[in-house]
TIKE-506570 format. One line per field, with one value per residue (C-alpha): residue in one letter; residue number from 1; chain; y, x, z. Coordinates in Angstrom, 2 decimals, decimal comma, padded with zeros to 5 digits. Example, Ala and Ser with C-alpha at 12.3 -4.5 7.8 and 13.67 -1.06 7.14 Angstrom:
resn	(A  S)
resi	(1  2)
chain	(A  A)
Y	(-004,50  -001,06)
X	(012,30  013,67)
Z	(007,80  007,14)
// end
This chain:
resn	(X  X  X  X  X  X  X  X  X  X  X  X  X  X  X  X  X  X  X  X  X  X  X  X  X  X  X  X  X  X  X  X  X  X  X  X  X  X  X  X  X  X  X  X  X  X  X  X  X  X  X  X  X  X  X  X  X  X  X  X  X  X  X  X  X  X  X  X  X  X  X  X  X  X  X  X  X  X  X  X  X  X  X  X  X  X  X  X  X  X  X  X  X  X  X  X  X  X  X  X  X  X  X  X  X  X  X  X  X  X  X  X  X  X  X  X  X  X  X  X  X  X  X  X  X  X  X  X  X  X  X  X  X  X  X  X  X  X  X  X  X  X  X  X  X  X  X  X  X  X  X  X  X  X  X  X  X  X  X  X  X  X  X  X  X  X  X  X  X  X  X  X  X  X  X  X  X  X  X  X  X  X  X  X  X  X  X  X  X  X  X  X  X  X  X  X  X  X  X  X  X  X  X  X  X  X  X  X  X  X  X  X  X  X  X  X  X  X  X  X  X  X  X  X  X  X  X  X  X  X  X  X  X  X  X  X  X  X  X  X  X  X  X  X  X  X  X  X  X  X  X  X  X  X  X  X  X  X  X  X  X  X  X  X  X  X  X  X  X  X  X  X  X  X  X  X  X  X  X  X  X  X  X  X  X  X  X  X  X  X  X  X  X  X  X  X  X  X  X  X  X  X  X  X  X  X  X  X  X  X  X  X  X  X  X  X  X  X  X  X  X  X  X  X  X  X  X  X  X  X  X  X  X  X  X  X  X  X  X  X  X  X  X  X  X  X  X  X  X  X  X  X  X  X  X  X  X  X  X  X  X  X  X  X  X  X  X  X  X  X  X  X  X  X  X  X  X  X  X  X  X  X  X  X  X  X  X  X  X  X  X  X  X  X  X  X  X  X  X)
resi	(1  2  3  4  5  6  7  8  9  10  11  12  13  14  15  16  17  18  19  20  21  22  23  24  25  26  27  28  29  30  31  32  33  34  35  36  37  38  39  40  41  42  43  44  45  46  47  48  49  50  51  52  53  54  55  56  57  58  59  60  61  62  63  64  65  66  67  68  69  70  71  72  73  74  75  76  77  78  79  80  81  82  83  84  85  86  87  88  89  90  91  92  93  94  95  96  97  98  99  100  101  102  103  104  105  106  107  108  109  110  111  112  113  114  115  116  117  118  119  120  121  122  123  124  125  126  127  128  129  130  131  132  133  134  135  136  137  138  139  140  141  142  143  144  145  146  147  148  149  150  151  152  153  154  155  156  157  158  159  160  161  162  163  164  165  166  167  168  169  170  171  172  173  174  175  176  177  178  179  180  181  182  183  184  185  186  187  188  189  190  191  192  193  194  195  196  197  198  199  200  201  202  203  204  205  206  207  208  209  210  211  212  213  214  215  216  217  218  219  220  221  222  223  224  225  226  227  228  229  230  231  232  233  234  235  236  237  238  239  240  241  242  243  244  245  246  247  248  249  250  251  252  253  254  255  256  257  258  259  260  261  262  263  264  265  266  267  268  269  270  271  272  273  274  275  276  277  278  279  280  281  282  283  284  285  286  287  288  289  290  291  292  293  294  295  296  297  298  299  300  301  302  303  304  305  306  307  308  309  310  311  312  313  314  315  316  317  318  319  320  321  322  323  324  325  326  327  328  329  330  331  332  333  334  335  336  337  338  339  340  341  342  343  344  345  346  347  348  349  350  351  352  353  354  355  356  357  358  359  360  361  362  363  364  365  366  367  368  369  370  371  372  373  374  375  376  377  378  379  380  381  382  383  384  385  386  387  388  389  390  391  392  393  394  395  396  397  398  399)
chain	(A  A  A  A  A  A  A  A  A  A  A  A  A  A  A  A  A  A  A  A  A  A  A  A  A  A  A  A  A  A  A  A  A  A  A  A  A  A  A  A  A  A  A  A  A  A  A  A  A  A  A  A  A  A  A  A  A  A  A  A  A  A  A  A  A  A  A  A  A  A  A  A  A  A  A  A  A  A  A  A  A  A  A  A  A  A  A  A  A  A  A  A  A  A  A  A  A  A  A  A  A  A  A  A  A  A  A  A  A  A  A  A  A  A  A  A  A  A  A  A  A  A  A  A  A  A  A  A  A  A  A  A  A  A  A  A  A  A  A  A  A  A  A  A  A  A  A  A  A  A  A  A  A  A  A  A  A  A  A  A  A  A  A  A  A  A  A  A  A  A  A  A  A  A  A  A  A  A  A  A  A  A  A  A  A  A  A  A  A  A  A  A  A  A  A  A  A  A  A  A  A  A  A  A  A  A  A  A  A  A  A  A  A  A  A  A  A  A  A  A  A  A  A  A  A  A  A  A  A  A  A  A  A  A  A  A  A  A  A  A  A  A  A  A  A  A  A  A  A  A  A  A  A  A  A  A  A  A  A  A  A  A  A  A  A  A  A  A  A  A  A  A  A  A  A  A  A  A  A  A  A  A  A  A  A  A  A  A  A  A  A  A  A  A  A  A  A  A  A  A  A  A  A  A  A  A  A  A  A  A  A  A  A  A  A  A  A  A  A  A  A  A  A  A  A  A  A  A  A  A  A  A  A  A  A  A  A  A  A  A  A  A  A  A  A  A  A  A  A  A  A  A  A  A  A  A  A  A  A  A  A  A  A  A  A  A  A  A  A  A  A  A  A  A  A  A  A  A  A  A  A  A  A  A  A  A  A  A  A  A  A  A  A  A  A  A  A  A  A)
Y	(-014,80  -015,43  -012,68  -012,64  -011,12  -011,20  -009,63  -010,94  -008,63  -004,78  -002,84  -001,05  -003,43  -005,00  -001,63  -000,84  -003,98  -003,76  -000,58  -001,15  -004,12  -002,01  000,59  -001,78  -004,28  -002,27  -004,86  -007,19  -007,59  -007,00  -007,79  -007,63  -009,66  -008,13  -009,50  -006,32  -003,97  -001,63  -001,86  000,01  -000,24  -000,49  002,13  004,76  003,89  003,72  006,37  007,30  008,03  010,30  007,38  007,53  005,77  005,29  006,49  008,05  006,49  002,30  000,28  -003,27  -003,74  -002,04  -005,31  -008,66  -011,06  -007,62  -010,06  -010,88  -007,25  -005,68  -006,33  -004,89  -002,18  -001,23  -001,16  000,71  003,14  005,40  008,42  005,88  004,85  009,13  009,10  006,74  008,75  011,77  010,57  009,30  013,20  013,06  015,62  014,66  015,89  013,87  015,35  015,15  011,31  011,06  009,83  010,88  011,88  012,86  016,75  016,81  015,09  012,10  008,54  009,07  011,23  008,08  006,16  008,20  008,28  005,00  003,92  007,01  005,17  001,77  003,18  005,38  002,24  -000,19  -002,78  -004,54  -004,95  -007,96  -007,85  -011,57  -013,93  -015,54  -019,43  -021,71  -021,44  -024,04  -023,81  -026,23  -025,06  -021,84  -020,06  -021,11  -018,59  -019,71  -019,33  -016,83  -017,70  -016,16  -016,72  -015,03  -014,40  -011,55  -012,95  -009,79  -009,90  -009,12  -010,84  -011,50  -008,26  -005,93  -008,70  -006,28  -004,05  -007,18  -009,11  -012,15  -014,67  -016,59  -015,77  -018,10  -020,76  -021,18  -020,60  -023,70  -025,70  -025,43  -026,60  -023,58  -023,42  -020,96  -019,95  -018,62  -016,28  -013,46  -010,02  -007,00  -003,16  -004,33  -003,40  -004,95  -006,50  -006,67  -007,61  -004,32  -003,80  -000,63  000,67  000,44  003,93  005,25  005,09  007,81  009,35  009,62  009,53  009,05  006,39  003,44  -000,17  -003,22  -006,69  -009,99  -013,06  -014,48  -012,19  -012,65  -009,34  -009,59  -006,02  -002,78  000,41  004,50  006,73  007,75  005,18  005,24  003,96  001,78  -000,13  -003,73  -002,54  -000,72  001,50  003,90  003,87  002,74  -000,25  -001,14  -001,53  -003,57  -006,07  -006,87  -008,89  -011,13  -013,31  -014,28  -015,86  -019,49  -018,94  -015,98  -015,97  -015,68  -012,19  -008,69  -005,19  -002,69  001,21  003,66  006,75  008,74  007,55  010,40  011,25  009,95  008,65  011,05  013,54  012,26  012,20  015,52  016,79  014,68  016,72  019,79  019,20  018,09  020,34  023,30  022,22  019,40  019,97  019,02  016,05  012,80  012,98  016,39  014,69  013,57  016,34  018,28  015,21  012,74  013,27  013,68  010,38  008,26  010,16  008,68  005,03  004,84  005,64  003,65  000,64  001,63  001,73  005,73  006,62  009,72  012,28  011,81  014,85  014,60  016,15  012,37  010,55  008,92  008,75  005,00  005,96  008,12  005,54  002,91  006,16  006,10  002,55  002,39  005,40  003,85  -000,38  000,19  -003,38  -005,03  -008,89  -009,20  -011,67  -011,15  -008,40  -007,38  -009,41  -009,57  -007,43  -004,11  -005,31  -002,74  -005,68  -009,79  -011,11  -014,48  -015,05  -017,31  -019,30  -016,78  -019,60  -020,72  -017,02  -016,00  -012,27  -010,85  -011,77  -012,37  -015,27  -018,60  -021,15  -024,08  -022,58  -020,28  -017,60  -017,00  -013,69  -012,45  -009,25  -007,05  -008,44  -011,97  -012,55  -012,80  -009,73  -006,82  -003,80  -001,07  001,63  005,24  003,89  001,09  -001,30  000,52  001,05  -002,72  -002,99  -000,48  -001,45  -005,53  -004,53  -002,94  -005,87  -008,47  -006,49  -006,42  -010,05  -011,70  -015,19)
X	(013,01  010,19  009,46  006,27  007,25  010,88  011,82  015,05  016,84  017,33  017,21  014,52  011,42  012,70  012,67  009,17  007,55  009,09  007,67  004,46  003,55  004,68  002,24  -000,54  -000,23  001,78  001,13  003,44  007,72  009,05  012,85  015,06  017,97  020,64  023,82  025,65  027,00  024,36  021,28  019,79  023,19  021,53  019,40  022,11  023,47  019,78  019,27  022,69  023,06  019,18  017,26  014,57  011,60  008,72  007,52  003,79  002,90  003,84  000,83  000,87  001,56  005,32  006,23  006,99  004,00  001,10  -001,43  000,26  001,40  -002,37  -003,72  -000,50  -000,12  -003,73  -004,10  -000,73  -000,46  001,77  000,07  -000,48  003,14  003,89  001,69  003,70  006,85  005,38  004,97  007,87  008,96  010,11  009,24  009,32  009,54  008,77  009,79  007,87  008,39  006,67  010,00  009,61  013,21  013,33  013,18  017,15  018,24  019,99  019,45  020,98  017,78  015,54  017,50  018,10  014,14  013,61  016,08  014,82  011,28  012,57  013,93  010,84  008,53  011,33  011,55  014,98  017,93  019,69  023,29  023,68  023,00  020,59  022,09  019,28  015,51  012,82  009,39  008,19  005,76  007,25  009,80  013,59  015,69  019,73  019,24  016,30  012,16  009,42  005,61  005,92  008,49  008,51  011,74  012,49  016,17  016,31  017,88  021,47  022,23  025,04  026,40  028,41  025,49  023,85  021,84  023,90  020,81  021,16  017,52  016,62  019,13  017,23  013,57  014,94  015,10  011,81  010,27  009,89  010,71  012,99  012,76  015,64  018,08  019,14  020,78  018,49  018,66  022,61  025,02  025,19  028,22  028,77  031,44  034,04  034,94  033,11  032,11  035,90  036,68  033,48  033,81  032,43  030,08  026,24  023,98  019,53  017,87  015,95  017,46  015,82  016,80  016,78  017,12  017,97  014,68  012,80  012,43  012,61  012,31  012,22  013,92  014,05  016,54  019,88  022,72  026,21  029,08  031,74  034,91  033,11  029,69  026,46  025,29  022,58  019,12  018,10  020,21  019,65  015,82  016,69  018,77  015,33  014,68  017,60  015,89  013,38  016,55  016,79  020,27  021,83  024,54  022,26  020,69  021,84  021,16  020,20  020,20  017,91  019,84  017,65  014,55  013,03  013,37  012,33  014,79  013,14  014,29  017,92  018,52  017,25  020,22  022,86  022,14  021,69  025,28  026,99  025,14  026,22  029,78  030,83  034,91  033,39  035,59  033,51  034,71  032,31  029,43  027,09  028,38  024,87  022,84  025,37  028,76  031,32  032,91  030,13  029,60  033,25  032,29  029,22  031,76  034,25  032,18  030,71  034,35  034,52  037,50  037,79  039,73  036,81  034,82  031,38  030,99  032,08  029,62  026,83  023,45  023,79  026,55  023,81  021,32  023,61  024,60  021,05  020,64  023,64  022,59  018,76  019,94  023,79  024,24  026,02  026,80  025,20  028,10  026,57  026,20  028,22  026,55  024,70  027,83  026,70  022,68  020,26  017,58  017,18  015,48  013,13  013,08  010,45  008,11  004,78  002,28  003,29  002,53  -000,92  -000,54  -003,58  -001,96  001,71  001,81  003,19  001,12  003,42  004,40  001,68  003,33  005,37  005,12  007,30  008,21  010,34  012,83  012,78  009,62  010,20  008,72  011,00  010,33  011,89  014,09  012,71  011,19  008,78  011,42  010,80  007,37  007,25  009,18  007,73  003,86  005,16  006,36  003,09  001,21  003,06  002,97  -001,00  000,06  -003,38  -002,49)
Z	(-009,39  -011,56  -013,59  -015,59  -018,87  -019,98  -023,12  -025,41  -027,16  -026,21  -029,64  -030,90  -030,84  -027,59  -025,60  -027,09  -026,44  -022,28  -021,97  -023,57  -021,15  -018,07  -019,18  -020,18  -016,73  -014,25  -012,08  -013,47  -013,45  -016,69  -017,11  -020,87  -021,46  -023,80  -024,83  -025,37  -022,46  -023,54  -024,98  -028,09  -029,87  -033,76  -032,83  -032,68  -036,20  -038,02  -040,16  -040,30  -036,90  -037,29  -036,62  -039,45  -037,09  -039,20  -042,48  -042,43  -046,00  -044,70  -045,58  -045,69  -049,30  -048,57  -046,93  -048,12  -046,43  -046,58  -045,02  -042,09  -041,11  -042,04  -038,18  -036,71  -038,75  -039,02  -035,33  -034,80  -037,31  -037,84  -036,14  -033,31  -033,32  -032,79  -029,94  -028,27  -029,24  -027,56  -024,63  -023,92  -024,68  -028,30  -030,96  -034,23  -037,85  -041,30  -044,70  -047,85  -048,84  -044,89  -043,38  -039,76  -037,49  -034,37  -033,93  -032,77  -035,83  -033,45  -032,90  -029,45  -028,30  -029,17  -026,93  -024,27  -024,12  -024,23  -021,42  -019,24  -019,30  -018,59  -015,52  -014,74  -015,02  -012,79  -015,60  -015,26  -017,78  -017,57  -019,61  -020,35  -023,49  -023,48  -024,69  -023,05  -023,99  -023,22  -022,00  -018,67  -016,74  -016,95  -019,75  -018,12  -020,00  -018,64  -015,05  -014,76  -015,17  -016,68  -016,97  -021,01  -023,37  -025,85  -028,51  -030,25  -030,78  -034,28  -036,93  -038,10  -040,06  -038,46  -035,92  -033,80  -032,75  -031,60  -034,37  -034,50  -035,73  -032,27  -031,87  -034,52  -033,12  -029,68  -031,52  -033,89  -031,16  -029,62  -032,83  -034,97  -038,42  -039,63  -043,45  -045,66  -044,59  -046,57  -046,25  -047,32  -047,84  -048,35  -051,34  -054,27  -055,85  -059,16  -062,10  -061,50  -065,11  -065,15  -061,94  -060,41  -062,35  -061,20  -057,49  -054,90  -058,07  -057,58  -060,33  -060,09  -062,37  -062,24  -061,27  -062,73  -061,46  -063,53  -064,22  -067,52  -069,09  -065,94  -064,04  -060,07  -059,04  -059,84  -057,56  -058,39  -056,38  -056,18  -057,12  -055,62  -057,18  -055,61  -056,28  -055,72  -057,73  -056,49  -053,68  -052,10  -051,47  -054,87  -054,69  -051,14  -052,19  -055,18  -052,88  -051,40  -055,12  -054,94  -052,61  -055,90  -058,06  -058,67  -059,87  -058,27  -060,96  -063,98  -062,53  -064,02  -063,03  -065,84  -064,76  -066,95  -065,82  -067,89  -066,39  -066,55  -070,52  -073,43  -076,07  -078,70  -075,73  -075,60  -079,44  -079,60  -077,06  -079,05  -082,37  -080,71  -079,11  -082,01  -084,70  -082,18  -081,37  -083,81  -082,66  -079,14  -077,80  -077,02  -073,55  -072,71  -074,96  -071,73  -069,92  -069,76  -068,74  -066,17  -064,27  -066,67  -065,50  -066,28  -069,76  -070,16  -069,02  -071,71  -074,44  -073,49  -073,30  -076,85  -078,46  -078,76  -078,17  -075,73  -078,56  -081,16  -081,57  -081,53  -085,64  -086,51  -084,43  -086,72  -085,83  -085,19  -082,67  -081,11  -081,09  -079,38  -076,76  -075,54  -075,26  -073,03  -071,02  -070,62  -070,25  -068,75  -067,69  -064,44  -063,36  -059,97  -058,02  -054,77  -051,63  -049,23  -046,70  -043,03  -042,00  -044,21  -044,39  -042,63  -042,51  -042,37  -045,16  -043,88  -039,98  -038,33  -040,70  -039,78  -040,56  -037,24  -035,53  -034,57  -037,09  -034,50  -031,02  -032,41  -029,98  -031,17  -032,56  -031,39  -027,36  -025,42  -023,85  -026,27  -028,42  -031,66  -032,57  -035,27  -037,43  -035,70  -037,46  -041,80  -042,25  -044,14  -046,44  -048,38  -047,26  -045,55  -041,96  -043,09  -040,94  -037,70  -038,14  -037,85  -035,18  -033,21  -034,17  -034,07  -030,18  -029,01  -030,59  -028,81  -025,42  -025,05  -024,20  -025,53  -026,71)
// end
């Protein structure tokens, strides 16, 4: 059969941009290929298994090429992107940094949706890989035809719910040019010397990533300690930097946990402390401000041994406190790779995409959306919003 659009890839983006086109030329056959037994499989673990589909604050400046995206996201905002959520029958709700979840609080609803409209509109679901991709007269995709292609098959973070990167394999070989691949929104390993006795424990700061003196980015939020270095949404967002570094092994992490203070502030507690309890043990010191455990760490890595009382501590010894507490250093050694990463950093080389039509520059017919594309952002919802805006650009079909 020849179909006239085929889509490649069944997550998020790929579901969007099949039932867009249905809608916008109902006239025409619409088939996906996905390489899984089901499709939407990274959908039901975004969010944490909530789905957290767009974020009512993304502009184009919370992404990493803001020209590019500015036509796509300007012409499917995020309003317009709930619209489309509503009528496939999904309520939503967005808390107060505008991340926007689904009204039951489940991934699973979004794709339930989304496959009930596929099969309300008759578009087709192929479950095969797609290994063989050239363009003749028409699109031969393995044994199948198509008139367009719409390559949305994401990119190569969290291989087992389908992003395996072979999307960039078959674009490669019809002449596009594939930029630097990197895992984003991913963990953050680091030397263990200090974080190893402060795994599981949560504290709020301010990340700062660089190299040598250089700084390559800067990320607020909540910070999660684990056994091989750094975690949560603060970090996540700083992993985003690491693509800037010349020489990965010369970058450093410092974490302000007392962002919000000043050091006049801090000093002020540390006197107050010891002047009003100066047989106070070192170990309870920090005890007011950070988790006891991390009060311990600073110390430690000062030299204060945990049975001092705090009477003995010199103002010096305060002094060198706060600078630990505000510049608490870590060795970056790498991530935890395309196996943890929520997002692909690079993708397909976009001088070589029309940003207005999506449509390769290089093979007509041919349209890009999501991930596939090196487009990526912060963590909160500004991922799917491109994905879901990306989708309903590429599916007006007007290369």
């Amino acid at each position: 059969m020849l179909w006239d659009v085929a889509v490649i890839g069944g997550g998020m983006s790929g579901l969007v941009s099949a039932i867009e086109v249905k809608r916008n030329y109902p006239e025409k056959s619409v088939v996906v290929f996905e390489q899984l037994e089901k499709v939407g499989k990274k959908i039901l673990a975004t969010g944490n298994g909530r789905c957290n589909l767009d974020n009512m604050t993304a502009r184009e400046n919370d992404y990493n090429n803001p020209s590019f995206v500015s036509f796509a996201l300007n012409k499917f905002t995020s309003q317009s992107n709930l619209v489309f959520w509503e009528s496939l029958g999904l309520l939503t709700v967005s808390d107060s940094e505008g991340r926007v979840y689904p009204r039951s609080n489940s991934a699973a609803s979004v794709l339930d949706l989304l496959r009930f409209e596929t099969e309300n509109l008759g578009i087709e679901i192929i479950f095969e890989k797609v290994e063989k991709l050239k363009k003749e007269k028409v699109f031969l995709i393995n044994n199948h035809q198509a008139k367009n292609v719409i390559m949305s098959c994401g990119g190569c973070s969290s291989p087992s719910q389908g992003s395996d990167g072979s999307g960039f394999d078959l674009l490669g070989k019809m002449g596009h040019t594939i930029t630097k691949l990197s895992p984003s929104l991913v963990q953050i390993t680091t030397d263990t010397k200090f974080v190893k006795t402060l795994k599981g424990v949560r504290v709020k700061g301010r990340l700062t990533l660089k190299e040598k003196e250089k700084i390559l980015g800067i990320s607020e939020g909540e910070i999660l300690f684990a056994d091989y270095g750094l975690s949560g949404i603060a970090t996540m967002d700083l992993s985003r930097y690491l693509v800037k570094a010349k020489n990965p092994e010369n970058t450093k992490i410092y974490l302000d946990m007392a962002n919000d203070l000043t050091e006049k502030e801090i000093l002020s507690y540390l006197f107050a402390r010891q002047k009003n309890n100066p047989s106070l043990e070192c170990d309870n010191l920090l005890s007011g401000i950070l988790p006891k455990a991390v009060g311990k760490v600073i110390l430690k890595k000062l030299n204060i041994f945990p049975g001092e009382v705090i009477g003995n501590l010199t103002k010096n010894d305060f002094e060198n406190i706060v600078k630990t507490l505000r510049n608490f250093d870590f060795k970056v050694t790498g991530t935890k790779g395309f196996n943890f990463s929520q997002v692909t950093s690079g993708g397909v080389d976009l001088r070589e995409v029309d940003e207005k039509t999506l449509m390769s520059k290089k093979i007509n017919g041919l349209y890009l959306a999501g991930e596939i594309l090196d487009i990526d952002s912060r963590c909160g919802g500004f991922n799917l919003h491109w994905a879901v805006s990306s989708a309903r650009l590429a599916a007006e079909l007007k290369g």
